[in-house]
C-alpha positions in Angstrom: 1.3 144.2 70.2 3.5 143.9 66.8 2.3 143.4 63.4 0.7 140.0 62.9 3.7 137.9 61.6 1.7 136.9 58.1 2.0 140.9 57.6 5.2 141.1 57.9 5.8 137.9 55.7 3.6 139.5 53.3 5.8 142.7 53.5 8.8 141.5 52.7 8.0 139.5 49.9 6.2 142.5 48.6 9.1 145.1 48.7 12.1 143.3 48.8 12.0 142.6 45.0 12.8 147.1 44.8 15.5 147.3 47.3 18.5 147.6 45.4 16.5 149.4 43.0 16.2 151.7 45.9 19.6 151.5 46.7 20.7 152.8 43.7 18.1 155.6 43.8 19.6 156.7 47.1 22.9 156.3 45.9 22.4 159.2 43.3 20.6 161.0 45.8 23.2 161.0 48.0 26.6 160.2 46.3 27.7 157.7 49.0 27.0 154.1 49.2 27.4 153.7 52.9 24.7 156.7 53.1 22.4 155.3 50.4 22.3 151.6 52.3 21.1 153.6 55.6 18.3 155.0 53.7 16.8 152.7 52.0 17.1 150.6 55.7 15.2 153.9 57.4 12.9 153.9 54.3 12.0 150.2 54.7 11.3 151.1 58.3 9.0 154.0 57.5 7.2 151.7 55.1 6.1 149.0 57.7 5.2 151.5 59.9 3.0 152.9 57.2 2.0 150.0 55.4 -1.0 149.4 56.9 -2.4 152.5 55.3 -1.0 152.0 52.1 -3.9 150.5 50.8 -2.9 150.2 47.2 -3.4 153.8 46.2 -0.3 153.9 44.5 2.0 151.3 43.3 4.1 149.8 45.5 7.1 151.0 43.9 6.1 154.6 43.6 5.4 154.1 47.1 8.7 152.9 48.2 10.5 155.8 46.0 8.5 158.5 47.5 9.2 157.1 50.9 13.1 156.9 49.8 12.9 160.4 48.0 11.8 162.3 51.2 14.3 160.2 53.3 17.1 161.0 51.2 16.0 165.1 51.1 15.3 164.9 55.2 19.0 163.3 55.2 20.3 166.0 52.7 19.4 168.9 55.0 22.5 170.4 55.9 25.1 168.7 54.2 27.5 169.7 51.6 27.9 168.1 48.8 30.3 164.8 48.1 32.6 165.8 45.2 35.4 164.4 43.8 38.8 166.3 43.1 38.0 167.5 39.7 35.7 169.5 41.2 37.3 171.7 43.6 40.0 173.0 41.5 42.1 172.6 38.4 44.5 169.9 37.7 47.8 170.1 39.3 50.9 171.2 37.1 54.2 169.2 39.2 53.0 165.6 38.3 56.5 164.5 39.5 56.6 165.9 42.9 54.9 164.2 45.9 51.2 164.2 46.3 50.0 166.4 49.3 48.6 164.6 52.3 45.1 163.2 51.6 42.4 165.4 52.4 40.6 163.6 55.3 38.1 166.1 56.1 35.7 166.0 52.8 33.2 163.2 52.1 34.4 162.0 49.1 31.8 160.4 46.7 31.8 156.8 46.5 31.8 154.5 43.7 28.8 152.4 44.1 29.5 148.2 42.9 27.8 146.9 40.5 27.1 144.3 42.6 24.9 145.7 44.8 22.3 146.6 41.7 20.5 144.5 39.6 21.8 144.6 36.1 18.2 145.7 34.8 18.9 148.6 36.8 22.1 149.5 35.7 20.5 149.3 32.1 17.2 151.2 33.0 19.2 154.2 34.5 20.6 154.5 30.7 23.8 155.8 32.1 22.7 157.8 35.2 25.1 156.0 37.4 28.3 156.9 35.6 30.8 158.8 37.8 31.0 162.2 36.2 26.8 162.3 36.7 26.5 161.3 39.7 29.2 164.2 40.9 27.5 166.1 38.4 24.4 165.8 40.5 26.3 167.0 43.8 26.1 170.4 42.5 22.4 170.8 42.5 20.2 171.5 45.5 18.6 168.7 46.7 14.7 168.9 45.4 16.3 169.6 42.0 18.6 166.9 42.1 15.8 164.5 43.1 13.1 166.0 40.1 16.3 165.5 37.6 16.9 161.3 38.7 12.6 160.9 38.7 12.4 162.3 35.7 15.4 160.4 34.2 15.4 157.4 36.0 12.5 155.6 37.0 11.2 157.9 34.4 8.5 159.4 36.4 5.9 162.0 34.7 6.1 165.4 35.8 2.4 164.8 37.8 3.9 161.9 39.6 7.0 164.3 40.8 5.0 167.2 41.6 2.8 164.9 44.2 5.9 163.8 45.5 7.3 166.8 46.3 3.9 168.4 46.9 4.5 171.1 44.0 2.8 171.8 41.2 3.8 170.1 37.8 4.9 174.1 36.2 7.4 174.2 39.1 8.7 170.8 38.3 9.3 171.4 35.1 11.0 174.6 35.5 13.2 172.8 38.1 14.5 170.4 35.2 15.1 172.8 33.4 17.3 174.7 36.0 18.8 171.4 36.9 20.3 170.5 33.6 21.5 174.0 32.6 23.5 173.5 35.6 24.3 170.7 34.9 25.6 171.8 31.3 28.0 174.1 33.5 29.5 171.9 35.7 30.6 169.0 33.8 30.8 168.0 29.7 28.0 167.9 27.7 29.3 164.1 26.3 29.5 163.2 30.3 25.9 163.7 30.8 24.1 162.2 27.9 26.3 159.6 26.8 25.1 155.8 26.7 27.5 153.8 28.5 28.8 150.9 26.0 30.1 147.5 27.1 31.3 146.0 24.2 35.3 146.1 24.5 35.1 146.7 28.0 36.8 143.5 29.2 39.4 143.6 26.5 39.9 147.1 27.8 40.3 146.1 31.4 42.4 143.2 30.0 44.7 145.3 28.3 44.8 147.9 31.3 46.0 144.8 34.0 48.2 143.7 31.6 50.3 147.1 32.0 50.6 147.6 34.9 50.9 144.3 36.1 54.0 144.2 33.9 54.8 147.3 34.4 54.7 148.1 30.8 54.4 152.1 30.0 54.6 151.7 26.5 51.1 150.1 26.6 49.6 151.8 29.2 50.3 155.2 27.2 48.6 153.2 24.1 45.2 153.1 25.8 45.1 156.6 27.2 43.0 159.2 25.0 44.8 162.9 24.5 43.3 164.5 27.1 43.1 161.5 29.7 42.1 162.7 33.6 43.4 161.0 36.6 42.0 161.4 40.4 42.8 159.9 43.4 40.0 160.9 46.2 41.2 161.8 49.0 44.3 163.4 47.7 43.3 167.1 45.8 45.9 166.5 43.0 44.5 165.5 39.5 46.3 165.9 36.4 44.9 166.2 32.9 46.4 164.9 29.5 48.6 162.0 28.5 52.0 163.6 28.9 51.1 164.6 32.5 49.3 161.3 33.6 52.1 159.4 32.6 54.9 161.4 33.6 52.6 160.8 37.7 52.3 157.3 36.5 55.3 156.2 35.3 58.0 156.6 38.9 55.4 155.3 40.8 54.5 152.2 38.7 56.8 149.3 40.4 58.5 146.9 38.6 56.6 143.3 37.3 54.6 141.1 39.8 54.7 143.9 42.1 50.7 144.7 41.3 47.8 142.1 41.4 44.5 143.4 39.3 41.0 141.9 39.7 38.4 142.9 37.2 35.1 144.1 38.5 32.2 146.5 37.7 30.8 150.0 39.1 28.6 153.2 38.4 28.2 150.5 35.4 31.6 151.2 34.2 34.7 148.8 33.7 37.2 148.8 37.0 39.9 147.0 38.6 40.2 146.1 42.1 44.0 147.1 42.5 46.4 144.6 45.3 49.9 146.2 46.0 52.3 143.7 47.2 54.5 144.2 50.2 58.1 143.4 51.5 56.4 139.9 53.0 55.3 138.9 49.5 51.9 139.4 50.0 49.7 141.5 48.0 47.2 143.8 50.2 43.8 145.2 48.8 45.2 149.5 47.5 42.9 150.8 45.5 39.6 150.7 43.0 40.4 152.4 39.9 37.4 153.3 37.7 37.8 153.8 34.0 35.7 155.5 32.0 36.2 154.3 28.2 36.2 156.7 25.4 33.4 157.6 23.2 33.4 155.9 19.8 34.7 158.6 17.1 36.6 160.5 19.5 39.8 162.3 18.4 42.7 160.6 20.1 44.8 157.7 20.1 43.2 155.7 23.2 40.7 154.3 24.4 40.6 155.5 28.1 39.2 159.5 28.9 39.4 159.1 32.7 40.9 156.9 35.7 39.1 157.6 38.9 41.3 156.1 41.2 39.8 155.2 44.8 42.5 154.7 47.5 40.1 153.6 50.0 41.0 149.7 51.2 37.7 150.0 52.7 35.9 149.4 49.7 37.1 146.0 48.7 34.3 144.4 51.2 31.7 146.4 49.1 32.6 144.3 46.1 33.0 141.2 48.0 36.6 140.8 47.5 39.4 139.7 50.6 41.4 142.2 51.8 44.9 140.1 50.1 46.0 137.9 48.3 49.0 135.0 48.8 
């Protein structure tokens, strides 16, 4: 027989309130949104099953993230990690020349909506969603990726992380420790500790749709920093630094009208849902680019360090938006 039906009332009032707090805990686990929604689904499902012995000897949110931790390391058994193409090589030197067929065969991280996330969350994980940590993260083994995010973000005490894990709290500690000296090799130091900081962003993102929609280089080149970096998962190119971001950019930016922008949000960072418009007229979903605004103080001229740029059509459901627009 199955669960009296006041249980599972009671359930899902209980533990629905965490799931996209879950979400985005998966997420960092795992790098991919379409992995991170079929965890927290199999952790939900593990829950119920185990609900009846919960019995309140934890809280119900610790309960759920331990749940979602030990899916998400049973999941990462195996896999490789989901990078993006900054971090398989250095940047490419022929910006003019014809990008390389994609690369189909890695899983490319994914940019996760804001959307999808409660904005407490986004504030609580005081940055942790940002791009360059989360493909930061890729780079550590699994248990110490998962001590790094308890630690950071719910903020779990090393006690609470060795139970988890079933370790003991010196070995926790030593893993952070390990984690962010990795860490400190794999990707900037300002990348990693960084608050993110909305104020300007929607001028930014503004000013960004307004070049290209016009297809104005002059003022795109005005909001790029010195050493700007642009990717485009699931091609391998990237280039680094204004002169060679712009001299990709500037043949392949079409003339007025030919680009429709929409402003939206992820990894809690400004982006732009990007509609290219075809010989019928009508514009068809492209790309996500992701910008990542400089740091107040910085030495350069603009105010944009990096465009992650997604070309995945795909993702235009994720943030709710129609595949074109008439």
């Amino acid at each position: 027989m199955g669960a009296p039906t006041s249980d599972r009332d009671e359930f899902v009032r209980l533990t629905d309130p965490y799931r996209r707090e879950l979400l985005a805990h998966c997420y960092r686990m795992l790098g991919s949104v379409d992995d991170a929604e079929d965890l927290v689904q199999e952790t939900y499902l593990r829950a119920w099953r185990a609900y009846g012995g919960h019995e309140g000897r934890a809280s119900l949110r610790t309960w759920l993230h331990r749940i979602a931790t030990n899916t998400c390391l049973t999941a990462l058994e195996g896999r490789g990690r989901r990078p993006l193409p900054s971090g398989l090589g250095g940047p490419g030197e022929t910006p003019e020349e014809p990008l390389r067929a994609p690369a189909t065969d890695v899983p490319w991280l994914q940019p996760l909506p804001d959307a999808l996330v409660d904005p407490a969350t986004v504030v609580a994980a005081r940055g942790s969603l940002r791009l360059a940590l989360v493909a930061a993260l890729q780079h550590l083994p699994a248990r110490q990726r998962a001590v790094l995010i308890l630690r950071d973000a719910p903020a779990w005490r090393a006690a609470e992380v060795a139970a988890l894990l079933g370790t003991s709290t010196a070995a926790v500690k030593s893993s952070l420790q390990r984690a962010r000296a990795r860490l400190d090799e794999v990707a900037p130091e300002e990348d990693l500790v960084t608050e993110p900081d909305r104020t300007g962003d929607r001028a930014l993102v503004d000013r960004y749709v307004a070049a290209f929609e016009r297809a104005d280089m002059d003022a795109l080149l005005g909001l790029l920093r010195d050493g700007v970096e642009l990717e485009m998962p699931p091609h391998l190119e990237w280039f680094s630094g204004r002169k060679d971001v712009m001299r990709f950019l500037e043949p392949r930016v079409r003339g007025e009208g030919a680009m429709r922008m929409l402003p939206v949000r992820a990894n809690g960072q400004p982006a732009v849902a990007v509609f290219e418009r075809g010989a019928d007229r009508v514009h068809r979903a492209d790309s996500v680019h992701v910008l990542t605004p400089a740091r107040p103080g910085d030495a350069g001229t603009g105010e944009i360090s990096r465009i992650t740029v997604f070309l995945d059509p795909e993702l235009f459901a994720r943030f709710g938006l129609p595949r074109m627009l008439s």
